[in-house]
C-alpha positions in Angstrom: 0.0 0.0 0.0 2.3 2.3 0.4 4.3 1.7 -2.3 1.8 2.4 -4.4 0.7 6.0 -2.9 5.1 6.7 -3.4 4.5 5.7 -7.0 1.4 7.7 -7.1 3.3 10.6 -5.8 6.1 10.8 -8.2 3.7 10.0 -11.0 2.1 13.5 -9.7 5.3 15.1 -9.8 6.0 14.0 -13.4 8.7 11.4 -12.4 8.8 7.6 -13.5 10.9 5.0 -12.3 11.5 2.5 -15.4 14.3 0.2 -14.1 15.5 -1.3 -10.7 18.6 -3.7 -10.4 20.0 -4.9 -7.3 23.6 -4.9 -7.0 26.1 -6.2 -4.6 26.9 -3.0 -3.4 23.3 -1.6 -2.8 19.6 -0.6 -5.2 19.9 1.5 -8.3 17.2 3.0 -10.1 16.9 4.7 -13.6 14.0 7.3 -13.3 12.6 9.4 -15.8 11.6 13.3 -14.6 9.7 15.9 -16.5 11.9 14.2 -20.0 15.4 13.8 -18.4 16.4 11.0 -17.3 18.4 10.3 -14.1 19.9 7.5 -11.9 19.6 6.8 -8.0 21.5 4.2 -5.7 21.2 3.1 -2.4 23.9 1.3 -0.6 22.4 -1.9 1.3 23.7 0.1 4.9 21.4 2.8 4.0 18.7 0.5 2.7 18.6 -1.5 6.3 18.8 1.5 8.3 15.8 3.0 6.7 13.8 -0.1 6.7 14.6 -0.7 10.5 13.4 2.9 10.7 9.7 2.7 9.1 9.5 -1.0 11.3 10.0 0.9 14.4 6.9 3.0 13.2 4.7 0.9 12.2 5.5 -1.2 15.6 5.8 1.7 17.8 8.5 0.9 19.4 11.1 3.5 20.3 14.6 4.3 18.1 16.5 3.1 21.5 14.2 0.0 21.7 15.6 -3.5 20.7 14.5 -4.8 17.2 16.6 -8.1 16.8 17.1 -8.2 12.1 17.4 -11.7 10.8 20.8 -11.8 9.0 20.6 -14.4 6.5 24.5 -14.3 5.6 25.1 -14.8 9.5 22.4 -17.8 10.0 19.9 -17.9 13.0 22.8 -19.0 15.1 21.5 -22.3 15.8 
């Protein structure tokens, strides 16, 4: 849902994103806006951090509270 109102909102501010790639080093995007076209990346730190961020939102639970992330690289540690 609400990646749909963000794509709603760019679409309102004449801006089109027309290709995402995932890359070891982070996201990259190739957008289109008002007939120029740009590029955008994201390193994976960055990506995490705001993900943890909107989690801690939605879960109410404060930016010093404890919100153990799955690593899948590391295991479960069993």
């Amino acid at each position: 849902m609400e990646l749909t109102r963000a794509r709603q909102g760019l679409r309102q501010h004449g801006m089109k994103i027309y290709k995402e790639r995932r890359t070891v080093l982070g996201i990259e995007a190739d957008y289109l806006c008002r007939g120029y076209h740009y590029e955008f990346s994201m390193l994976w730190g960055l990506v995490k951090a705001e993900i943890l961020q909107r989690i801690r939102s939605y879960l109410s639970i404060s930016p010093g509270g404890s919100l153990e992330v799955y690593n899948a690289k590391e295991g479960d540690g069993s």
